[in-house]
N, C-alpha and C positions, 0 to 999 in steps of 0.2 A: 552846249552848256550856256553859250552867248545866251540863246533864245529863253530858254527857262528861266535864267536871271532877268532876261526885259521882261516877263511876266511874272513878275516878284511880287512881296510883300508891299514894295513899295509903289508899285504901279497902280494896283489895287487901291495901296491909298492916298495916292490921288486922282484916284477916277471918283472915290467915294467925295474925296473934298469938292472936284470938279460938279458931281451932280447936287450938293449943297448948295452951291454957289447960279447953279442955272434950274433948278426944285423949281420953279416960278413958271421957269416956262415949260418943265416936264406938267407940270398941271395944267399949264394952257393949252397944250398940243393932245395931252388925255380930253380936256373939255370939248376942243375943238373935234376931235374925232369922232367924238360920242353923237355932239349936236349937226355933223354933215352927215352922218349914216341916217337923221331922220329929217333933217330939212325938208321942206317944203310934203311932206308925208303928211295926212288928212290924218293917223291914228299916232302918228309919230314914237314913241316909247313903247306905247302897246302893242308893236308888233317884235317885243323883245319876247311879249311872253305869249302872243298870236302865234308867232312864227314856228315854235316848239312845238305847240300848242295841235298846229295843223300839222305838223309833221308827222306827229305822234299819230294820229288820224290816219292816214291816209293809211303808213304803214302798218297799225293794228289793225283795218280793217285787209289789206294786203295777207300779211302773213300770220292771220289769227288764227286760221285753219290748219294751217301748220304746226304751227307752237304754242297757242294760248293750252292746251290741254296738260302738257309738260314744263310750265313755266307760269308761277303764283304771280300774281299782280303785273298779269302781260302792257295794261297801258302805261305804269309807272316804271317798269324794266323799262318799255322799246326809250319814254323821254329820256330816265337818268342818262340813260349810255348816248344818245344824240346831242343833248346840253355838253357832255363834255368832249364830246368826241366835235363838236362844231366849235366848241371854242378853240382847239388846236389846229381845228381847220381854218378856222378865221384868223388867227391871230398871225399862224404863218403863212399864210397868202397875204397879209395885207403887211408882215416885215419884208415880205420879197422886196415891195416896195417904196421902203422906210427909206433908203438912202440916194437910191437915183432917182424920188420921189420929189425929194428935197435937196436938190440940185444946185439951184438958183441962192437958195440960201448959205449954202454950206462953201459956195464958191465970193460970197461978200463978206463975211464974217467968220470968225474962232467959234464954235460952237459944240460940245463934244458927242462925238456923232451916233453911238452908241443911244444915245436919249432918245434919237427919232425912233427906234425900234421897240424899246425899252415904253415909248410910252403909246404905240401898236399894240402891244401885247397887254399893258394895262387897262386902256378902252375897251379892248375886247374883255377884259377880265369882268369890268364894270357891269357889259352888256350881259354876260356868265350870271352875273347876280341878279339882273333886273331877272333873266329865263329862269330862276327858281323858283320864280314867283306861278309861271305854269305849274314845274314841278310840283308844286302844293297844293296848287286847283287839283291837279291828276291825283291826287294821293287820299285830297280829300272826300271827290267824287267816288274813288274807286273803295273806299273803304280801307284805305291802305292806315292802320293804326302808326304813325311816324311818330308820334312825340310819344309815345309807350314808354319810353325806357330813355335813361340822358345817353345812351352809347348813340344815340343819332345826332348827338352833339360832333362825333368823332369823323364825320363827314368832312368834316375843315380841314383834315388829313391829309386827302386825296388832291383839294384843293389847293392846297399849297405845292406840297410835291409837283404836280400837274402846272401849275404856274411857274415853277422855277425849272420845271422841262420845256415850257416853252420859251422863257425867256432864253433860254441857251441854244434852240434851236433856231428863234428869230435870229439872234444875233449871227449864227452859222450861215442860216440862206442868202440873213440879209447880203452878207460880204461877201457872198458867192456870187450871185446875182449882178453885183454891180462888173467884175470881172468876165463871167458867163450868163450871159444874157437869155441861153435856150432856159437856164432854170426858169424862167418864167412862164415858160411852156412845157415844162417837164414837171414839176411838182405837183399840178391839179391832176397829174395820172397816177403818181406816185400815192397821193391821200385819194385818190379814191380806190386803189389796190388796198390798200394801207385797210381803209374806211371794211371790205368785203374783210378780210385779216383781223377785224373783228368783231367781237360775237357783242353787234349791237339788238341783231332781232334775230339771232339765235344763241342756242348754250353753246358753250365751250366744247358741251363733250358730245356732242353728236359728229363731232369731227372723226379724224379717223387719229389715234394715239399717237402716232411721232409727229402730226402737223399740230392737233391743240398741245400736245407738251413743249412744243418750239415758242405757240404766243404765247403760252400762258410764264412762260420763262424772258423773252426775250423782245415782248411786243409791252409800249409803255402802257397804251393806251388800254389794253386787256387789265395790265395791273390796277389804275388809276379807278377807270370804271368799275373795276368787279369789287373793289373796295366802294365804291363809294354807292354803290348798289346795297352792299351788305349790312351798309352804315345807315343810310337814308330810306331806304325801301325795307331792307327786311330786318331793323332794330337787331340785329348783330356785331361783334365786335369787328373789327376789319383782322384778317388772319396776319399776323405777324409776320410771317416771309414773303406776304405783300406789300408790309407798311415798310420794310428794309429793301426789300428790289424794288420800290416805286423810290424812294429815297436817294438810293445809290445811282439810280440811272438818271435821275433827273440834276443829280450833282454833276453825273460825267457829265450829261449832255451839256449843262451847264461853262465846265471850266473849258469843256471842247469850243462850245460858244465863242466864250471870251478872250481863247486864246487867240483863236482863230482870224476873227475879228480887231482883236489889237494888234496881231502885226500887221494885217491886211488894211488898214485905215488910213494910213500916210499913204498911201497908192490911189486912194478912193479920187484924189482930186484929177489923176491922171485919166482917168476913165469913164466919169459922171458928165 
């Protein structure tokens, strides 16, 4: 009962007062991440939407044989589902190391520590928007009709849900990480099982029936994707008991995060 009441109503609000009070530097630490991932880079920003861009490539030309026959607008499918399935990959690979990252800092000043992760996962959010900008090269090259109908407005859906799963997921690794140190060598196995788990450059249903009804139920990034596919690529509504299990999971993952994380925090100085 103790623990449930430290992660109350009011703890909440003041972590919201606390990030009020340091907003200045959660957007210098967003600007600064955004501007080191391209320093000294000759194309610098343009390899937000390069980088999709060639991915998308390599794999349609890989597995076109395979699937472009059974799957309408194979090069705007294989990006949507890579843009977001990297932004979860980046976002939590680089909260691993949001907090024994910023060591040095965290150990000369009060600073609330939660931010360095929190603005990991924004940067990467940033760089999610600069790669839409492929997304709409591919859509426009391939003929893919996207502004047809304003239901492609309903794309921001996925996105949101999708950011507030990760930020709850950063926050879990991050304070795992700083404790157990293998996570940092266990996770890039974890997402790329994860990454094959799902149907980025194939359908759902070519699986065999009780493993796609397991992702298609209880895997986020299945949910996230196949809305945001339905929304952006193929001017569809997002089906409604994907808009509520992308929702709900990304809440749990969310308060899992944060509880996680705010008892685990007062430790952090012991172990960084």
């Amino acid at each position: 009962m103790n623990s449930i009441n430290g992660f109350g109503a009011n703890k909440i609000k003041r972590g919201c007062v606390e990030f009020l009070q340091f907003k200045d530097l959660f957007f210098q630490l967003v600007s600064r991440d955004i501007k080191l991932k391209y320093r000294r880079s000759f194309l610098g920003y343009l390899w937000s939407v390069l980088n999709p861009l060639l991915t998308m490539c390599v794999q349609a030309t890989v597995f076109t044989l395979m699937f472009k026959r059974s799957i309408e607008f194979y090069p705007a499918y294989l990006i949507a589902g890579n843009i977001l399935f990297g932004f979860m990959r980046e976002s939590s690979s680089h909260s691993i190391y949001s907090i024994t990252g910023n060591s040095s800092l965290l150990k000369k000043t009060y600073v609330p520590k939660y931010i360095f992760t929190l603005s990991k996962v924004t940067s990467d959010l940033v760089n999610l928007l600069f790669s839409l900008v492929a997304l709409f090269i591919v859509l426009f090259v391939t003929g893919v009709p996207f502004f047809r109908t304003w239901r492609t407005l309903l794309s921001i859906i996925p996105l949101i849900e999708l950011y507030i799963f990760c930020v709850g997921l950063g926050l879990f690794i991050s304070q795992a990480s700083v404790f157990f140190r293998d996570v940092q060598n266990i996770w890039p196995v974890i997402v790329n099982a994860w990454m094959y788990l799902t149907p980025l450059f194939y359908t759902i249903d070519i699986l065999p029936k009780p493993l796609a009804s397991i992702i298609a139920k209880i895997n986020p990034m299945y949910i996230y994707i196949a809305m945001f596919r339905d929304t952006m690529v193929y001017g569809h509504y997002p089906w409604s008991a994907l808009v509520w299990r992308g929702l709900i999971i990304g809440i749990l993952m969310l308060v899992i995060g944060m509880w996680s994380f705010s008892h685990a925090e007062d430790k952090f100085i012991l172990y960084i």
